[in-house]
N, C-alpha and C positions, 0 to 999 in steps of 0.2 A: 575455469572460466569458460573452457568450449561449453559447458550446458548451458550457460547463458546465452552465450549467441543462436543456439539451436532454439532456445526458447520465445527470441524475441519474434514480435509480429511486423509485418510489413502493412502499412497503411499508407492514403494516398494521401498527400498533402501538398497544396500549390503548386499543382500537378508533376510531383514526383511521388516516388514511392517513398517512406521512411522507415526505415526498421526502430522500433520502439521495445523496451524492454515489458517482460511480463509484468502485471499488476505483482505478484507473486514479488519474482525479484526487485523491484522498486520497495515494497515493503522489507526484507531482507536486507540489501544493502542502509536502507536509511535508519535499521535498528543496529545494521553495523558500526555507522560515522555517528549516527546520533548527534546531530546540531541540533541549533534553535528549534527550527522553524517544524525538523523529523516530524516529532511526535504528533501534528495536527496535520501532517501530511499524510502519516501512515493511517491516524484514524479518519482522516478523509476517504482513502483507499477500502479499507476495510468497509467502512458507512456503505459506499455507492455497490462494490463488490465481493460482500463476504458469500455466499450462497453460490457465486460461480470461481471463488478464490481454489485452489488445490492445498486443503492445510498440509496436509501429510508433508509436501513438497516446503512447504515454509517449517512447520516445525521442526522437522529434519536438520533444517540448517540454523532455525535458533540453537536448536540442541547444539550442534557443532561449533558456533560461536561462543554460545552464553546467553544467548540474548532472550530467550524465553522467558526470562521472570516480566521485562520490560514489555514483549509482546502483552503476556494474559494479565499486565497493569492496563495498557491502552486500549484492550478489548476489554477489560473491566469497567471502564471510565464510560462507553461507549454507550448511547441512546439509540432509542429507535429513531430513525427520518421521520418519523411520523411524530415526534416530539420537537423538532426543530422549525425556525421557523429562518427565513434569510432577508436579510436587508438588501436594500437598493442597493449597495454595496459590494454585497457578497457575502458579507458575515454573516455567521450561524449566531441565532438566539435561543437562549434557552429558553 
């Protein structure tokens, strides 16, 4: 669990600093618990920040878990942003 903490960021917000965990481990953990809501959370993740994501660092710990088949399904499922479209909302359209 120390690597997590070393990894998270400090960010300022209503004007205190907040330590936030990495994009990284937010995906990780939420392929660990795997609820409802994970799976459009982690491809949200992915969607905004794959190209600055550390895979090595994630697949490492799917491997460790199990959770790898689950990950390269949700990276499967996955569009380009330039295919999406967002309602007044928030919701992604296809």
């Amino acid at each position: 669990m120390e690597f997590r903490v070393q990894r998270r960021r400090s960010v300022p917000l209503l004007g205190r600093n907040v330590a936030l965990p990495s994009p990284e481990d937010v995906i990780i953990t939420k392929l660990r618990w795997f609820r409802d809501k994970d799976r459009e959370d982690i491809a949200g993740v992915i969607a905004v920040q794959d190209n600055a994501l550390d895979w090595s660092y994630i697949l490492r710990w799917c491997d460790q878990h199990g959770t790898r088949t689950m990950l390269e399904e949700i990276r499967a499922d996955l569009r380009p942003l330039g295919d999406l479209r967002v309602q007044d909302d928030g919701a992604w359209l296809s």
